[in-house]
C-alpha positions as CSV (number, residue, x, y, z in Angstrom):
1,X,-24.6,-26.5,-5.8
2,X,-25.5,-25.2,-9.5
3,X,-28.1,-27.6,-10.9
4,X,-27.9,-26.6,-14.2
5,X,-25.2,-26.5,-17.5
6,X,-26.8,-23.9,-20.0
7,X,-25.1,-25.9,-22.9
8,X,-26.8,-29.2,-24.3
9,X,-24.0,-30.0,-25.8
10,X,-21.6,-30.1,-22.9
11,X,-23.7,-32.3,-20.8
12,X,-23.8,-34.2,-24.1
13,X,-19.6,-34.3,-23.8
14,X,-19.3,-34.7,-20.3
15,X,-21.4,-37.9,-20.4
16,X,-19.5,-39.4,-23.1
17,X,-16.6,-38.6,-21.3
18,X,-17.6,-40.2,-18.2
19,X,-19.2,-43.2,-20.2
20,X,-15.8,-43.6,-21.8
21,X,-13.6,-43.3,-18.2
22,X,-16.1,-46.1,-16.9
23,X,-16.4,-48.8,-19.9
24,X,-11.9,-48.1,-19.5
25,X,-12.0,-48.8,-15.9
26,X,-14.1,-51.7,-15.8
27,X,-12.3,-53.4,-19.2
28,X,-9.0,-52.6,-17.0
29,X,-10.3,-54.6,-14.3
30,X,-10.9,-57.3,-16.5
31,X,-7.4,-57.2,-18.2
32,X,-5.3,-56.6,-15.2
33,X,-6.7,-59.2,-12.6
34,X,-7.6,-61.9,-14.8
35,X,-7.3,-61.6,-18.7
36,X,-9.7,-60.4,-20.8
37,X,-10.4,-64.6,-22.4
38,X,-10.0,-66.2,-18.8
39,X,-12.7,-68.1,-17.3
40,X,-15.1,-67.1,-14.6
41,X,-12.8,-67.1,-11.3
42,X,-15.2,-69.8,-8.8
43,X,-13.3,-68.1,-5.9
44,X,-15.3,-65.0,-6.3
45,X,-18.3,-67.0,-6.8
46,X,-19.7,-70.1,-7.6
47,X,-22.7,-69.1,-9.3
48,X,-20.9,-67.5,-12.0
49,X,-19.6,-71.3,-13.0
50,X,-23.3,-72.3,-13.1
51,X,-24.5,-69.2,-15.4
52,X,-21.5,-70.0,-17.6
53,X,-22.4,-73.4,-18.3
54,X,-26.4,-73.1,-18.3
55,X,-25.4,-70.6,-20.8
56,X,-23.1,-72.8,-23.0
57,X,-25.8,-75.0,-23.1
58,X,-28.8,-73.0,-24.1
59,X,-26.7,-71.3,-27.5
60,X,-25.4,-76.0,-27.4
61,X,-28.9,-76.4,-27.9
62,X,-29.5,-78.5,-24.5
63,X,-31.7,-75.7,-23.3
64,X,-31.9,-74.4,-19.8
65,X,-30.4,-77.6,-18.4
66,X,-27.3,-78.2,-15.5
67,X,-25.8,-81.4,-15.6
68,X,-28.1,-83.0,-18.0
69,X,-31.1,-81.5,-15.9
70,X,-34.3,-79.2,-16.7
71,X,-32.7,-76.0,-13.6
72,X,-34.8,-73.6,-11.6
73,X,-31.8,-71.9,-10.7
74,X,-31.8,-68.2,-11.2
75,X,-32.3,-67.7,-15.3
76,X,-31.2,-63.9,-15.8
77,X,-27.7,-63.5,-15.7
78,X,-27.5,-67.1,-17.3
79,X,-30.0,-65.4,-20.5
80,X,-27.4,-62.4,-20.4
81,X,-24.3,-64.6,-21.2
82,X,-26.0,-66.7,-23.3
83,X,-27.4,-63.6,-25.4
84,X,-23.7,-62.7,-25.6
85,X,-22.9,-66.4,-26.6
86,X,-24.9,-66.5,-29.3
87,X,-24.0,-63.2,-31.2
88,X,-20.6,-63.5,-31.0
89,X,-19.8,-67.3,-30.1
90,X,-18.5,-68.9,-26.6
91,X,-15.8,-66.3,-26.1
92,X,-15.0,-65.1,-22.4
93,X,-13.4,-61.7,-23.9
94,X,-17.2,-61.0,-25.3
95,X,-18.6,-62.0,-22.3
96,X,-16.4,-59.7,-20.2
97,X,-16.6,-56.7,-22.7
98,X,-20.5,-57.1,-22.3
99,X,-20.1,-57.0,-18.6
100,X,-18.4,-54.0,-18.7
101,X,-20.7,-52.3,-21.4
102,X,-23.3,-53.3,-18.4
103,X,-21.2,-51.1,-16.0
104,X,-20.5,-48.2,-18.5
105,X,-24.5,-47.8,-19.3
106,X,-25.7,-48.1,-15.6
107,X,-23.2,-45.2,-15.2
108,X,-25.1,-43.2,-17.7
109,X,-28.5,-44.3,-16.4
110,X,-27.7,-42.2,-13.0
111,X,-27.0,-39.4,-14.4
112,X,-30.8,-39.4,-15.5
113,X,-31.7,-40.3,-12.5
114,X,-30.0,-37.6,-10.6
115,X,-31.3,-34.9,-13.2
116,X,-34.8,-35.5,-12.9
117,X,-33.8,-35.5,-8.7
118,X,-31.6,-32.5,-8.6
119,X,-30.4,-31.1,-11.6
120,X,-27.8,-31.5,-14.5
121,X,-24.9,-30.9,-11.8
122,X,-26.4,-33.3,-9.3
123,X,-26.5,-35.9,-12.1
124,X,-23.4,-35.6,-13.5
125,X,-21.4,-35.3,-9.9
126,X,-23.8,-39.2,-9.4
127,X,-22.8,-41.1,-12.9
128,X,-19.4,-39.6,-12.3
129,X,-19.1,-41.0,-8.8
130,X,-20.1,-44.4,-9.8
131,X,-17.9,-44.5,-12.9
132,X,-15.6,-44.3,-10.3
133,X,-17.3,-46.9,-7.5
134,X,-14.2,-49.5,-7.2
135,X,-16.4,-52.1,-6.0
136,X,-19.1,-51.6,-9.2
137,X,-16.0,-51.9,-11.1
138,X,-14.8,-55.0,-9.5
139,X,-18.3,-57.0,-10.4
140,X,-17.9,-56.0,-13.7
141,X,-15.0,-58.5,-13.8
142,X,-16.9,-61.4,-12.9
143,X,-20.4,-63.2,-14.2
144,X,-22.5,-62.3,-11.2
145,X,-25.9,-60.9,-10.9
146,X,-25.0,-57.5,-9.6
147,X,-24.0,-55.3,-12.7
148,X,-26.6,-56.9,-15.0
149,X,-28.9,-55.9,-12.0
150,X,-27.8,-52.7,-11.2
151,X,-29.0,-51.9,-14.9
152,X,-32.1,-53.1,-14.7
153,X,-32.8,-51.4,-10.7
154,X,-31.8,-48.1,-12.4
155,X,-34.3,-48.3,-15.2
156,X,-37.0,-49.5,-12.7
157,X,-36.1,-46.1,-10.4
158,X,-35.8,-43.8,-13.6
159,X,-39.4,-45.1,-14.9
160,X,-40.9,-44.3,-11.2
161,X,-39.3,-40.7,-11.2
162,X,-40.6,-40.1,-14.7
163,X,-44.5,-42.2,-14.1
164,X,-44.5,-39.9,-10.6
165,X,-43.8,-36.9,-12.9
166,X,-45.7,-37.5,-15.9
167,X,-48.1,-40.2,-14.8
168,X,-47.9,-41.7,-18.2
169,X,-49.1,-45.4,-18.7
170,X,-45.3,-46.0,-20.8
171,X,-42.7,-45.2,-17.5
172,X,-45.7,-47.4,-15.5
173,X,-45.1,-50.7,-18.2
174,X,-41.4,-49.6,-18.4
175,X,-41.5,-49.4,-14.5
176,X,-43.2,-52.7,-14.5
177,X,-40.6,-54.5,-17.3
178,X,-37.5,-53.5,-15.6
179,X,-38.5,-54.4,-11.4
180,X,-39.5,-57.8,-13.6
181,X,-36.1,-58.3,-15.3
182,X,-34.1,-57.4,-11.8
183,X,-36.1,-60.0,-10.4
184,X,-34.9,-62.4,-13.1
185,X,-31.4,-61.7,-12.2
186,X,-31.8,-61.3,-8.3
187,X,-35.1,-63.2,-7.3
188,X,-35.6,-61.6,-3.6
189,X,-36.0,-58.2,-5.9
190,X,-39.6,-60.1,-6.7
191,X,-40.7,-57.8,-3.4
192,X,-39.1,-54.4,-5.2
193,X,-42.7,-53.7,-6.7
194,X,-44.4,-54.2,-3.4
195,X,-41.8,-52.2,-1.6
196,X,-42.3,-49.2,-4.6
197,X,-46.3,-49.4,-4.3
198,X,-46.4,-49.4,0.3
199,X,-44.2,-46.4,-0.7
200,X,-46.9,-44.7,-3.0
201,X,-49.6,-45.3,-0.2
202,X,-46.9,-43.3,2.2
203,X,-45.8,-40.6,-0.4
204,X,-48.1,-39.9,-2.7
205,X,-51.0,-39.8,0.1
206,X,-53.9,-39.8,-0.7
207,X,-53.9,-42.1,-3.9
208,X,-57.3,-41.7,-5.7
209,X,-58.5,-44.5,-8.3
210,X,-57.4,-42.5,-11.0
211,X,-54.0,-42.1,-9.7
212,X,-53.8,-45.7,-9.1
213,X,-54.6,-46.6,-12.2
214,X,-51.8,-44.8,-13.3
215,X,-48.7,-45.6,-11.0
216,X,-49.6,-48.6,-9.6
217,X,-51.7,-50.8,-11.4
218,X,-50.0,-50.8,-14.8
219,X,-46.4,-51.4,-13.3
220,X,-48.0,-54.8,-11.5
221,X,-50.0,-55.7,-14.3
222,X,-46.6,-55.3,-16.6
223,X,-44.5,-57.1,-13.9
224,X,-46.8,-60.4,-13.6
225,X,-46.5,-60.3,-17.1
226,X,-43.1,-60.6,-17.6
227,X,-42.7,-63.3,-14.8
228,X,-45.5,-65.2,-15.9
229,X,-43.7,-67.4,-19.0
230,X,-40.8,-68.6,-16.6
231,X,-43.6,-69.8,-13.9
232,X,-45.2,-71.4,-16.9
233,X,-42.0,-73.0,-18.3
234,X,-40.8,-73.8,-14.3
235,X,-44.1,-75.9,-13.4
236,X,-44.1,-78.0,-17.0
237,X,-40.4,-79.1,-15.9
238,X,-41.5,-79.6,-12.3
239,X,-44.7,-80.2,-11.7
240,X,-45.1,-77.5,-8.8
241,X,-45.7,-73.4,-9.3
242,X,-42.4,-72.1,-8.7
243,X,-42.0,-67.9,-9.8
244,X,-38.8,-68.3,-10.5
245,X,-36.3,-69.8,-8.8
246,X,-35.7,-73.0,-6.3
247,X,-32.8,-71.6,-4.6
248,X,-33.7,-69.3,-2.0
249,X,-34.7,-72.1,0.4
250,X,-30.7,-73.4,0.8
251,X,-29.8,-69.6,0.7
252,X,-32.2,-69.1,3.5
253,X,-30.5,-71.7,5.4
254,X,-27.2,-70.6,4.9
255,X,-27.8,-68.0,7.0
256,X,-30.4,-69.5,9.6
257,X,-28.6,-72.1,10.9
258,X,-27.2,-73.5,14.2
259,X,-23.7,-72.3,13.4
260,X,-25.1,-68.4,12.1
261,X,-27.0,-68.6,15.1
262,X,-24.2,-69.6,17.9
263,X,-21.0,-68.9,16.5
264,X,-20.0,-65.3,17.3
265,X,-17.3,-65.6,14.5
266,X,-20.2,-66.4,11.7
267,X,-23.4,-64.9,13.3
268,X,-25.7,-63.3,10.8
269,X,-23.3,-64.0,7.7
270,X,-23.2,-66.7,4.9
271,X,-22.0,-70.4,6.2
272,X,-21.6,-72.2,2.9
273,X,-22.4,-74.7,0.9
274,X,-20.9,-78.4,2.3
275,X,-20.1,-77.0,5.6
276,X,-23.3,-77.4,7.5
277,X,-24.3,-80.8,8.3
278,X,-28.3,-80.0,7.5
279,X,-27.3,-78.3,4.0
280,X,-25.3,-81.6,3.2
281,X,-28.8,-83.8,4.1
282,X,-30.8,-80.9,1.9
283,X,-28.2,-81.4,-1.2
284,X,-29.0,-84.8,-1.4
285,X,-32.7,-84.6,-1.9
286,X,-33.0,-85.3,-5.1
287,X,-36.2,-82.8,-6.3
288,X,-35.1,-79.0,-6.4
289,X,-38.6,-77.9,-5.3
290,X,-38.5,-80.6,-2.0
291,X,-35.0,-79.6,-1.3
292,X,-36.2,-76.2,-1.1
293,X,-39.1,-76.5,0.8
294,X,-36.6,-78.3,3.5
295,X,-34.3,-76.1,3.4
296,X,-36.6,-73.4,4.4
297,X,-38.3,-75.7,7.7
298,X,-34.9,-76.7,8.7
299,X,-34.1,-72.4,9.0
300,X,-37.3,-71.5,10.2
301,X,-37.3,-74.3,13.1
302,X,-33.7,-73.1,13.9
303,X,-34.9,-69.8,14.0
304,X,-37.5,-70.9,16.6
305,X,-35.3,-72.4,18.8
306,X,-33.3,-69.6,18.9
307,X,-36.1,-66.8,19.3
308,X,-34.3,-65.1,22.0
309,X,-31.3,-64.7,19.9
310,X,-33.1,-63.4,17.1
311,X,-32.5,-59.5,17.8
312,X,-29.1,-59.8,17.6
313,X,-28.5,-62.3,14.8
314,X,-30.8,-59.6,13.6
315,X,-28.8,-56.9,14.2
316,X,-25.4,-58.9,13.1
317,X,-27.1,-59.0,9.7
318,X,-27.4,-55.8,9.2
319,X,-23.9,-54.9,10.4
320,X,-22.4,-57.4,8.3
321,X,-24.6,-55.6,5.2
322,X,-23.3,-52.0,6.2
323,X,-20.0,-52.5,7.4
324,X,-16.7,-51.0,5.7
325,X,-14.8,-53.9,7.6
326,X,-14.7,-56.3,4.7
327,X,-13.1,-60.2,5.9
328,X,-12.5,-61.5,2.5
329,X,-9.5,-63.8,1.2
330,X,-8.7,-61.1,-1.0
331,X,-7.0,-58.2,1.3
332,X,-6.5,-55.8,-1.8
333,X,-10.5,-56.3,-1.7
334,X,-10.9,-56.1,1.6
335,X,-8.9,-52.4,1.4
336,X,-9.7,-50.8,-1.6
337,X,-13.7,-51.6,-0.8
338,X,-13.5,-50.9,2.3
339,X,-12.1,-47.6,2.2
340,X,-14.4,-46.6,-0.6
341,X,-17.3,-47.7,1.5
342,X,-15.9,-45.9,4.4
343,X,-15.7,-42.7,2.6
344,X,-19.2,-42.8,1.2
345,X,-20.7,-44.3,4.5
346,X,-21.1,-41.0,5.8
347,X,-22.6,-38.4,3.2
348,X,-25.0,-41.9,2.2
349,X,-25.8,-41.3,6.0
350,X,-26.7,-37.9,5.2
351,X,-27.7,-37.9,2.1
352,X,-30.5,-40.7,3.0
353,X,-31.4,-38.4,6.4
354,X,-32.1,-35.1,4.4
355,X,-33.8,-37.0,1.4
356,X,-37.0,-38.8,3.5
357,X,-38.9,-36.3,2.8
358,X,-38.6,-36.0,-0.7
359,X,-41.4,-37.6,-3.1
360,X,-38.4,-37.8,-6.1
361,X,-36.4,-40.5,-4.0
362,X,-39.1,-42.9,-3.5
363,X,-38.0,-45.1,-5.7
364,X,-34.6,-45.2,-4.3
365,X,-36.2,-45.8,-0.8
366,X,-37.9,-48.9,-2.1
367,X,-34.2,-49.9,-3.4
368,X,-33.0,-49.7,0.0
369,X,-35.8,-50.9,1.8
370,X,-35.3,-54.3,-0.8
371,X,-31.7,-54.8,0.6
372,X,-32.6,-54.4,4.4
373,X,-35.3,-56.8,4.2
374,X,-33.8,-59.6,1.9
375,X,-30.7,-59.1,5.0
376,X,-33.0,-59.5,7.3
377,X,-34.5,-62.6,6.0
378,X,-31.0,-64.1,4.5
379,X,-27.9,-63.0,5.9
380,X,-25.7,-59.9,6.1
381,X,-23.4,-59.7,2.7
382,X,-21.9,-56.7,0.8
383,X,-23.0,-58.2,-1.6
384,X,-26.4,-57.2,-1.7
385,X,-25.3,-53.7,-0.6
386,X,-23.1,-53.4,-4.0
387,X,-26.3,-54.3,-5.7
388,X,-27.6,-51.4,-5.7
389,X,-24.2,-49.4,-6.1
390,X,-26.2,-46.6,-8.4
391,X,-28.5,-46.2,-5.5
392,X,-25.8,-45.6,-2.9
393,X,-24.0,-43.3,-4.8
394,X,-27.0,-40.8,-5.2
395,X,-27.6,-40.7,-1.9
396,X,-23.9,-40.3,-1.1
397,X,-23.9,-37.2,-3.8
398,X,-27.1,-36.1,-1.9
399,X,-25.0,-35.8,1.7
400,X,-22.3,-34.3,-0.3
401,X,-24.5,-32.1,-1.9
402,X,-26.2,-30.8,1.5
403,X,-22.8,-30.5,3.2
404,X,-21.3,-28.3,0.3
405,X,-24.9,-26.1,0.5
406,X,-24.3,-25.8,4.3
407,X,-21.0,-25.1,4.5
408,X,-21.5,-22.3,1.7
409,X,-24.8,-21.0,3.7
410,X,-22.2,-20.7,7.1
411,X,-19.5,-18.7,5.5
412,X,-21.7,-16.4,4.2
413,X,-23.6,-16.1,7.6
414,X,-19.6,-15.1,9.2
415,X,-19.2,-12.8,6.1
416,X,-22.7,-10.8,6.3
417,X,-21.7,-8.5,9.7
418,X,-18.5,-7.6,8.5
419,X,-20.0,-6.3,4.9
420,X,-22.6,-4.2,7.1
421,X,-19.8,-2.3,9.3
């Protein structure tokens, strides 16, 4: 596949092209299924009612505060919205357009990402393919942490490629700022930067102090201090060090529970809220940090009582991560992802198996490696998958990429004998 357009100025046009197609398709989203002013939908996800109203009250002046409460909830996308809030006022259209803008830039970011990989080509095919990603689409309608996070997962991948290039101490804070502000929005990303750095140890073998005072030690140092003000503000409302977020012990537990564990219907996917018996005893302790340190002994003993179970809860995890066979209320959902995850699934495949090798998609490993672990630990969801749509998509152009190069190296290996006769 050609890697490179001669022209500046048609890569220049292309992009805006494809910037404009994505921002359209998202803001259509938006208009068609729910009205550009309509609330958050609670159906797709509750969260998105708590960012809304921790957001409403931040720009009302009550601060970071849920039902007249100091939170430890997840802050990022609720500092998103209420960013949006405050320019432009309490307006769901503004919020919705910003979601969308989200969408349209992370777009843009992979074609960066793919040029610095594989050429102008590569990058453009990328940003092109997830302009057109129904699924990243479908999140920009809704006031979840996935687009705002894609955003930020790109800019922490781009940095890497550029500090592995150019080992220059601005991609290693940049690196460092952006694995910090996806953690903000997604807290299990807190184990991106580890991921990125057992990577560098594998990849970029061997790392002399020099080197790691380049590409490793700056991005940490950056990251820690990012994360640092919110653990500051988080133990003067609660007493106790909490990073940044009190709600991964009941998330824990909705996926390492009696019923994930035994039920064959369930196993390895989300059991929600109120429909546990344990999860309704955790809700009512009254202290966030307590509640979450419960919620976490009541998985982990369940987990030890069902030790022999554990590979394939395990495995059901992973399945219900990976799968195209999506079992949502919403059967237009359930098709059009599906599908589109059923195309992709296989040049990903490829694309993943014929890219190991290379130094340039480290990054992107760590991105992976970040959704199979936080599966492994939670529970099995699309969800997480979709998070890193941008990621997905490069290695699906990568598979594409290797099968158009093959099928190209083929024919002309049947043409060669009969241009000798």
């Amino acid at each position: 596949m050609a890697s490179r357009i001669t022209s500046p100025g048609t890569v220049r046009a292309r992009l805006i092209s494809i910037f404009v197609v994505a921002l359209l398709i998202r803001l259509a989203m938006n208009i068609i299924f729910h009205g550009l002013n309509a609330p958050p939908d609670p159906d797709a996800g509750v969260d998105q009612i708590y960012y809304d109203t921790t957001a409403q009250n931040i720009v009302n002046g009550k601060g970071f505060t849920y039902n007249g409460l100091p939170s430890t909830y997840t802050p990022g996308p609720t500092f998103a919205l209420a960013t949006i809030y405050q320019v432009f006022g309490i307006s769901y259209a503004y919020a919705r357009i910003g979601w969308s803008l989200l969408g349209a830039l992370t777009v843009i970011l992979v074609y960066f990402i793919g040029n610095h990989i594989q050429g102008e080509m590569f990058g453009l095919l990328a940003s092109l393919a997830l302009a057109l990603h129904p699924i990243h689409s479908y999140y920009s309608s809704h006031f979840l942490s996935e687009v705002p996070f894609s955003l930020f997962i790109s800019v922490a991948i781009l940095s890497a490629i550029l500090l592995q290039k150019h080992e220059q101490i601005r991609y290693a804070i940049l690196l460092g700022v952006a694995a910090a502000l996806g953690a903000y929005m997604k807290p299990a990303a807190i184990l991106y930067l580890p991921l990125y750095v057992t990577l560098c140890f594998i990849y970029l073998f061997p790392l002399t102090v020099k080197r790691c005072a380049h590409v490793i030690i700056p991005p940490i140092l950056a990251f820690i201090v990012c994360i640092l003000p919110w653990t500051i503000r988080n133990y003067s409302v609660t007493g106790h060090i909490i990073p940044l977020t009190t709600h991964g012990g009941t998330t824990f537990l909705d996926g390492n529970n009696e019923t994930a564990f035994t039920d064959p219907t369930v196993m390895g996917g989300f059991v929600g809220v109120g429909e546990l018996p344990e999860e309704r005893f955790v809700r009512r302790i009254p202290d966030p940090y307590e509640r979450d340190k419960m919620a976490y002994r009541i998985g982990f003993n369940t987990i030890k009582r069902h030790i022999r179970d554990l590979p394939k809860v395990e495995a059901m995890k992973l399945y219900r991560a990976f799968t195209f066979i999506y079992n949502t209320e919403n059967k237009m959902f359930n098709a059009v992802g599906g599908a589109s995850w059923a195309l992709l699934l296989p040049f990903f495949i490829a694309g993943l198996l014929s890219s190991l090798g290379d130094k340039l998609f480290m990054p992107l490993h760590a991105a992976l490696g970040l959704v199979v672990i936080v599966t492994l630990i939670w529970f099995g969801d699309f969800r997480y998958r979709e998070s890193i749509a941008p990621v997905l998509v490069i290695y699906g152009c990568r598979g594409l990429s290797s099968a158009v190069d093959w099928t190209k190296q083929t024919f002309q290996s049947f043409r060669l004998p009969s241009q000798e006769m």
